[in-house]
C-alpha positions in Angstrom: -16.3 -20.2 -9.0 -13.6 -22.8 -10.4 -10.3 -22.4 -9.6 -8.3 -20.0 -11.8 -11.4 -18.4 -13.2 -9.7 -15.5 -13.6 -6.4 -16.4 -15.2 -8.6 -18.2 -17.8 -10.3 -14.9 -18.4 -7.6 -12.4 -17.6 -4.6 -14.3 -18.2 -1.7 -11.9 -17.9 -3.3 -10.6 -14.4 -0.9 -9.2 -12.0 -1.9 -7.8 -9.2 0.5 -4.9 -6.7 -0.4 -4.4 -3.2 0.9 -1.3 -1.3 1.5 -2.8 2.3 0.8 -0.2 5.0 -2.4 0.9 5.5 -3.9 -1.4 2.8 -2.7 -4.9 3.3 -1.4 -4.4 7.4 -3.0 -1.9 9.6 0.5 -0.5 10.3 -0.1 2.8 10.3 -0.7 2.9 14.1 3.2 1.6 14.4 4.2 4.2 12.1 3.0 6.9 14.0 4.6 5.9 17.2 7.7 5.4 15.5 7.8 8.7 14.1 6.7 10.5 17.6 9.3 8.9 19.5 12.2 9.5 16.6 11.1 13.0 16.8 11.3 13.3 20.5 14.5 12.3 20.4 15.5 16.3 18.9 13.3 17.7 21.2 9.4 17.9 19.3 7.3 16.9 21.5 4.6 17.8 19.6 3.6 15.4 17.4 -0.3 14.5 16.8 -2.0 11.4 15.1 -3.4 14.5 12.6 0.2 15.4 11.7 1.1 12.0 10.7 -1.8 11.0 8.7 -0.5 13.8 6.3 2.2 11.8 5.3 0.1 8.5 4.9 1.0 7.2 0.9 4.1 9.0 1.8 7.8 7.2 1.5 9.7 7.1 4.9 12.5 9.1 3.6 10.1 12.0 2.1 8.1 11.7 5.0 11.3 12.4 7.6 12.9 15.1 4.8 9.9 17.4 5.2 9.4 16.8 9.0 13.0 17.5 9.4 12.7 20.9 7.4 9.4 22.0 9.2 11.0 21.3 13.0 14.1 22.8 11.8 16.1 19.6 13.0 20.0 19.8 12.1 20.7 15.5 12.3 20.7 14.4 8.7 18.1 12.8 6.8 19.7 9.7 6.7 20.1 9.8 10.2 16.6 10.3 11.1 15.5 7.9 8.2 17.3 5.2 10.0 16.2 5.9 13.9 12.8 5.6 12.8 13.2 2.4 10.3 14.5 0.9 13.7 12.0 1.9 16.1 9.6 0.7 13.7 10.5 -2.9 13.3 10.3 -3.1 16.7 7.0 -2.3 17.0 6.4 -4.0 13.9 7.7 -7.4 14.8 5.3 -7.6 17.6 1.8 -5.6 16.4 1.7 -6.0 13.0 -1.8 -7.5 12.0 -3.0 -8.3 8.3 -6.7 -6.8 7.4 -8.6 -9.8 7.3 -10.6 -9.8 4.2 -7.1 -8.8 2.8 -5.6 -12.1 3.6 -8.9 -13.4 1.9 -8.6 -12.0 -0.8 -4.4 -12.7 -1.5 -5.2 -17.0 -0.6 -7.6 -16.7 -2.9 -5.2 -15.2 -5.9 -2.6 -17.4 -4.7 -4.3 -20.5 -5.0 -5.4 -19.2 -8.7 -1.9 -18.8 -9.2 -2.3 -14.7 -9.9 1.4 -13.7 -9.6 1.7 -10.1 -6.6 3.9 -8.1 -5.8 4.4 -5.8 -2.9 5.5 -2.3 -3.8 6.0 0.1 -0.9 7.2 3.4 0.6 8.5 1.7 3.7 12.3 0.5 3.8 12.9 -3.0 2.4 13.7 -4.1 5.6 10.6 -2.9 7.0 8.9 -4.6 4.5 10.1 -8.0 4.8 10.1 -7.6 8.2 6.1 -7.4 7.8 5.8 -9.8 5.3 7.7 -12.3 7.5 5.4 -11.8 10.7 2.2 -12.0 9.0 3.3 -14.8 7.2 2.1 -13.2 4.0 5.6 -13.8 2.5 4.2 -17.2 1.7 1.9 -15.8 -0.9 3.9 -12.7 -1.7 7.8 -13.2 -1.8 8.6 -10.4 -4.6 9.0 -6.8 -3.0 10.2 -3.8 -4.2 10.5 -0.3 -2.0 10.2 3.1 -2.9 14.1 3.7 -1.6 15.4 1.7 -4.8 13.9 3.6 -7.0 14.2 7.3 -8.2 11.3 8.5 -7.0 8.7 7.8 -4.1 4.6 7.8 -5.0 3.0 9.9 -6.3 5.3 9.4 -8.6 5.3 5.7 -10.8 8.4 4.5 -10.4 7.8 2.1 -7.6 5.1 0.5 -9.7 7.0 0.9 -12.6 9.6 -1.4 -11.5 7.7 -3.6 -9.6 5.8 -4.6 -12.8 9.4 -4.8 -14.7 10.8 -7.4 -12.1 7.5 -9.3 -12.4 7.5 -9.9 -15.9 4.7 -7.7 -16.6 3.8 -4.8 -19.0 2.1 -1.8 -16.8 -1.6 -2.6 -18.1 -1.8 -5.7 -17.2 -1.1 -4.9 -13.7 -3.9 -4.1 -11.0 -2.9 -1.3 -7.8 -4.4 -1.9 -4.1 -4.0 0.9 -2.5 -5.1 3.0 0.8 -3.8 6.7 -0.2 -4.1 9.3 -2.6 -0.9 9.6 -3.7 -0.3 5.6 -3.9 -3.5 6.0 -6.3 -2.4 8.9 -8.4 1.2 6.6 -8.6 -0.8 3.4 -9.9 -2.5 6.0 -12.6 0.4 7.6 -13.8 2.1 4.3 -14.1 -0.3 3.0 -16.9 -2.1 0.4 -13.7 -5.7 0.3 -12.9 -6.2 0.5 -9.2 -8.8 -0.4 -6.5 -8.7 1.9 -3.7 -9.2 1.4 -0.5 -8.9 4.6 1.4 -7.2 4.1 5.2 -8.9 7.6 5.8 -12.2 6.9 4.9 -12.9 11.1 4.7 -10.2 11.4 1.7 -12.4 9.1 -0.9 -13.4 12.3 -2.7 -9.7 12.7 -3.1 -9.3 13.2 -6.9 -6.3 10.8 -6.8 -9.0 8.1 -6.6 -11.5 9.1 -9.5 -9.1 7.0 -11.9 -9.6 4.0 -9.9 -11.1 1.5 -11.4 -12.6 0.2 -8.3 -13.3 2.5 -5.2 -14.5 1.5 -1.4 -15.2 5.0 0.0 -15.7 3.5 3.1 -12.0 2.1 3.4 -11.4 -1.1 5.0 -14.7 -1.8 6.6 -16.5 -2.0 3.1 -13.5 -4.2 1.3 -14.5 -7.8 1.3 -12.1 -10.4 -1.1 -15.4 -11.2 -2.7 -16.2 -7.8 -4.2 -12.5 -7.2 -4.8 -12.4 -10.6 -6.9 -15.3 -10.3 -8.9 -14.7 -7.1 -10.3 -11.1 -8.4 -11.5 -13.1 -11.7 -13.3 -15.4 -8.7 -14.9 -12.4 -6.8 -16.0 -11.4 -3.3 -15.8 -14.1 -0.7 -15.7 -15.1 2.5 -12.7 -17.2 1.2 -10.4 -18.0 2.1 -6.5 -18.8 -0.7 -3.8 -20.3 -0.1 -0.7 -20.4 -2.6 2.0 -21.2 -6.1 0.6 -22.4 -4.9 -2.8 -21.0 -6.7 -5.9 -19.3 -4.3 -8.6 -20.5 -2.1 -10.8 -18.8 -3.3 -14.2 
């Protein structure tokens, strides 16, 4: 392939990554910062399985229900910001960037695709992560779910992502790792190929609408599959391992 092969074919392309779990294997960090915020009043409790129910989740939805179900008095914004800071300090030293990821965002930066990260993290967090990957090279826009209305599964994220980008809604393509960052990118008028961080919730509904699905999460996503099926254009198809896309 040629170089800008598919803004020749697709030429209003833009393309919306969710960052944790589907461009940084951050999850890990996540967790650990929410276990030791939550020690701190006392819950001690706190299991891998517990978290990866809030995984697609915004922060401050994520610490508002935790805070109702362990009956914790501190305010939300309170706990929203203990754990934002234990976080980018973990983050700022174990942050790593999926490798056929960063494939695949060189390759639509050198055929000048314009992307956008749209997030549930704090927008420190997220240029915090951006900065130590060095993925803020190819990806300086960011938007997170905190300046907007309403976290995924709701739009607005992507909704006003694809606003300061220039772009109208269908012309944008979703990455995402979660259900509810999938059902977000389909209520948002955006195609979406998902990569689920959980490979066991691919049968998810959220992810029927995608137009491109790796059931088998990260292990199956290679930049080649991921780019091909954008040159083919929108249209469901499943890939598996190193098979190309089923347009």
């Amino acid at each position: 392939m040629t170089p800008r092969q598919i803004m020749a074919s697709r030429p209003a392309l833009h393309v919306i990554f969710d960052l944790d779990g589907t461009l940084v294997d951050s999850e890990a960090n996540y967790y650990e910062a929410g276990r030791r915020m939550l020690a701190r009043y006392g819950v001690t409790d706190f299991s891998w399985e517990d978290h990866t129910r809030f995984i697609g989740i915004g922060t401050r939805e994520t610490v508002t229900t935790l805070r109702a179900e362990y009956g914790i008095d501190a305010p939300v914004d309170e706990l929203l910001a203990g754990k934002n800071e234990l976080y980018l300090e973990l983050a700022g030293t174990s942050t790593e960037v999926f490798g056929q990821m960063r494939v695949f965002v060189e390759r639509l930066h050198a055929d000048g695709v314009p992307m956008a990260v749209a997030s549930g993290s704090s927008r420190a967090a997220i240029g915090a992560v951006l900065a130590v990957t060095g993925l803020d090279a190819y990806i300086p826009l960011y938007v997170s779910a905190e300046e907007v209305a309403h976290g995924k599964p709701e739009p607005d994220v992507f909704l006003e992502t694809a606003r300061r980008m220039g772009a109208e809604p269908a012309d944008c393509v979703v990455l995402e790792d979660a259900a509810p960052g999938a059902a977000a990118a389909h209520a948002a008028g955006m195609d979406c190929i998902a990569v689920p961080y959980v490979p066991a919730t691919a049968s998810d509904p959220a992810f029927e609408a995608a137009g491109l699905l790796f059931p088998e999460g990260q292990s199956a996503f290679t930049a080649e599959a991921a780019y091909d099926w954008l040159r083919g254009g929108p249209g469901p198809a499943t890939a598996s391992g190193a098979s190309g896309p089923r347009t």
